[in-house]
N, C-alpha and C positions, 0 to 999 in steps of 0.2 A: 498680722494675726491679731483677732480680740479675742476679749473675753469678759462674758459676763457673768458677775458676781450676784449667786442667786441668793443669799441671806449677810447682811449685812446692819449692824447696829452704829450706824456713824453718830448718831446723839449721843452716845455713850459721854459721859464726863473724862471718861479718862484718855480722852484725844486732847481734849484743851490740858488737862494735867501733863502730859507724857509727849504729845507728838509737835513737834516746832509746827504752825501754822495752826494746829487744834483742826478740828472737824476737816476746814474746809480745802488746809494745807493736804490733811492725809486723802480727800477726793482727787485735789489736782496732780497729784504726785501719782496714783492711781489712773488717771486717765492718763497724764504722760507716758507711763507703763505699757499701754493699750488696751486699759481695761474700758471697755463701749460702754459700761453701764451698771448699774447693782439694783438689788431689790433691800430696803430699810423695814424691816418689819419691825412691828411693833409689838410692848408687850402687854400694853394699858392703855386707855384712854390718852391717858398725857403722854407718851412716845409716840402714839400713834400720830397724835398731832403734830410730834416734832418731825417723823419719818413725811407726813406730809410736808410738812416747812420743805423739808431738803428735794423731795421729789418737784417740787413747785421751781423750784431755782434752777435743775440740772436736767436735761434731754436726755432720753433713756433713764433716768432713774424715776423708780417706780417703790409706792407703798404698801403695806398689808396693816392689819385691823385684829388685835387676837387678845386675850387675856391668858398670861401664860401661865402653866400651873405654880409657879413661884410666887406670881404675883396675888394667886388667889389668898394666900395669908390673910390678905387685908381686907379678907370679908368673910361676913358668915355664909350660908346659906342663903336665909334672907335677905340678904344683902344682893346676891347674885343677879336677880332680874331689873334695879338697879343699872348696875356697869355696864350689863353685856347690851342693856340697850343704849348705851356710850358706844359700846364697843359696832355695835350692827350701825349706828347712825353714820360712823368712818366709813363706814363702808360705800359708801354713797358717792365720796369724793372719787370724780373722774380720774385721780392716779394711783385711787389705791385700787390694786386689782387681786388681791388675795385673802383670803379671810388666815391670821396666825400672828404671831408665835401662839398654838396652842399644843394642850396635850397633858403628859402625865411627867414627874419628878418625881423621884422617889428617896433621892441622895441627901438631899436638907429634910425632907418627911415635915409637909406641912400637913394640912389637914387631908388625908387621902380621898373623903365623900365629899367635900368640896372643890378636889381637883375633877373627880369623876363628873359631880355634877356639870361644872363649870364647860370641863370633854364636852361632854353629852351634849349639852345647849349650844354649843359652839358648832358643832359638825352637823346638828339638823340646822344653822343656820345658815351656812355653807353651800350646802345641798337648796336650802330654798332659795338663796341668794344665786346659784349658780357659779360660784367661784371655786379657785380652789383651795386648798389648804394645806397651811405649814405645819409638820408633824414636830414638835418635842419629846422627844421620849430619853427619859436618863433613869437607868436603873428600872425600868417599869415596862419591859418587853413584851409581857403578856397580858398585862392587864391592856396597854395601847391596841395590841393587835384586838384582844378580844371586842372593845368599844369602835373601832374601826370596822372590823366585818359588822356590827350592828346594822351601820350606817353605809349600806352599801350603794348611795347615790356620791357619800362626798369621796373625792380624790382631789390629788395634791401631789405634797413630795415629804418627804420623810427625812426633814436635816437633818446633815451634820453623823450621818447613818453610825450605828454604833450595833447593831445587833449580829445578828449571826445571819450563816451563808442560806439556812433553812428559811431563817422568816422572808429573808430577803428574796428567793423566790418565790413564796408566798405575795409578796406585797407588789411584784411584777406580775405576775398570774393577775393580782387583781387591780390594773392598773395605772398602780403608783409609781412616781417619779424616785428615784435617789439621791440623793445630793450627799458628796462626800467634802470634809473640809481637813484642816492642816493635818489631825492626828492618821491620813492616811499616810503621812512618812513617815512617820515615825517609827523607831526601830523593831519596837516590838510588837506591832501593828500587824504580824501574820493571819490572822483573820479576820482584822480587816480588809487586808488585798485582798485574800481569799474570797471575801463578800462581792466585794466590785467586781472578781473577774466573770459572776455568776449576772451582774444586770448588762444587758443588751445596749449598747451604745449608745441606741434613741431612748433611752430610761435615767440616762447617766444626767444629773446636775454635778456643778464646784460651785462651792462657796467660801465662804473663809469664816463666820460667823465673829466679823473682827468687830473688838480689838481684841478679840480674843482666838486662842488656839492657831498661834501662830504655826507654820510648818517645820523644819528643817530645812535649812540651817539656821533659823530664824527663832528657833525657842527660847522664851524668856524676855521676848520682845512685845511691844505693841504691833499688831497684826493690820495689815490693809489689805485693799483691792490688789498690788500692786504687787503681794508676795505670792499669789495666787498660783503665778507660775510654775511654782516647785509641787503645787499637790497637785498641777497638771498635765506636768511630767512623769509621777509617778501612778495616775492613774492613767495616762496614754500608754505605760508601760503594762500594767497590769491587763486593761484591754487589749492592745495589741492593735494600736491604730499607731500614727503619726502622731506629734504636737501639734501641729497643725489643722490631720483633720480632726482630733479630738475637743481643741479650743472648739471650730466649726460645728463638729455636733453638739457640745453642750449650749453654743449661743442658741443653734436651731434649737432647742431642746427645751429652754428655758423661753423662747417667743412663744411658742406650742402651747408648754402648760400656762405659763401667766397670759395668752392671751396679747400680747403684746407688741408693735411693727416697732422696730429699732432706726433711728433717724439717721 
């Protein structure tokens, strides 16, 4: 059985702090696993390059190109057309095949018109580039849907899903992928199963969004490829397939959107 890991930040520092081997220990330990593969997005310029570094060394591992609303802090407005043409030149590299992490936060509340802008420029560049795109959305439900139906050429996938059962068939009506990560085990997580059991099984991503949000029985740990298992367990239970054929359709699922043939 595999499985591929559709959002993954292996640059993260806190693998070399926290995980014996650092980075490259928590890939190998991951693929022993059976994990076939991950997508490294990035959320800046310099991630971006490191998500490249990583995708260059490992088969089946693949990069994306995004400025994530978090990271917008670190510029004004003017500043914007700047980075994002950092950000579209990643784009270029033959292993990055997605344009993200982008999108809206609302939970740290940085500047909200420069997150919208920075939306905005990201997903007409998406659409002109032809790729697709990783959704962020934390706490900012409607404002994401509403800049997303704007933009009714880009599609992608909607990490790490955290909204409700309503939008979520909303955002299958109009194309978009799901990707669910640890906190679907988690206890009090009722509506989020309730979300999953609403997208169609060819809609369905896993990812782990590690090092973070690790699953059950795994909370409060440093997160990998490798724990994946457990949130795809419980969403093969919630759909109502096998583990088996569920790992199987999220790999198809994830070649599909990113574009992607697996070695």
């Amino acid at each position: 059985m595999k499985l591929y890991d559709a959002h993954t930040h292996y640059y993260d520092e806190k693998f070399a702090r926290e995980y014996p081997g650092g980075t490259h220990g928590a890939i190998a330990d991951s693929f022993a696993a059976g994990v076939c593969g991950f997508l490294c997005a990035g959320t800046n310029p310099d991630t971006t390059k490191a998500s490249i570094a990583l995708a260059e060394q490992y088969e089946n591992v693949y990069a994306s190109s995004g400025l994530h609303p978090q990271d917008t802090a670190d510029y004004s407005i003017a500043e914007l057309p700047t980075v994002l043409s950092a950000v579209e030149s990643l784009l270029d590299h033959p292993k990055t095949v997605a344009l993200g992490e982008i999108g809206l936060d609302y939970h740290w509340d940085p500047d909200r018109m420069v997150q919208k802008e920075a939306f905005d420029a990201q997903l007409s560049m998406a659409a002109a580039k032809g790729l697709p795109v990783i959704i962020h959305d934390r706490e900012a439900h409607g404002d994401t849907m509403d800049l997303i139906r704007v933009h009714k050429n880009a599609t992608g996938m909607i990490h790490s899903y955290s909204g409700s059962g309503e939008m979520v068939r909303e955002y299958v009506r109009m194309g978009w992928y799901i990707s669910f990560s640890g906190p679907l085990t988690y206890k009090n997580a009722e509506k989020l199963r309730a979300a999953c059991k609403m997208v169609p099984p060819d809609r369905l991503l896993i990812e782990t969004d590690c090092p973070y949000l690790p699953p059950v029985p795994h909370r409060g740990k440093i997160n990998t490829s490798a724990l994946m298992i457990h949130t795809l367990e419980t969403m093969a239970e919630c759909v109502g397939l096998s583990i088996q054929e569920m790992a199987a359709q999220t790999v198809e699922n994830a070649c599909r959107m990113f574009h992607i043939s697996l070695l």
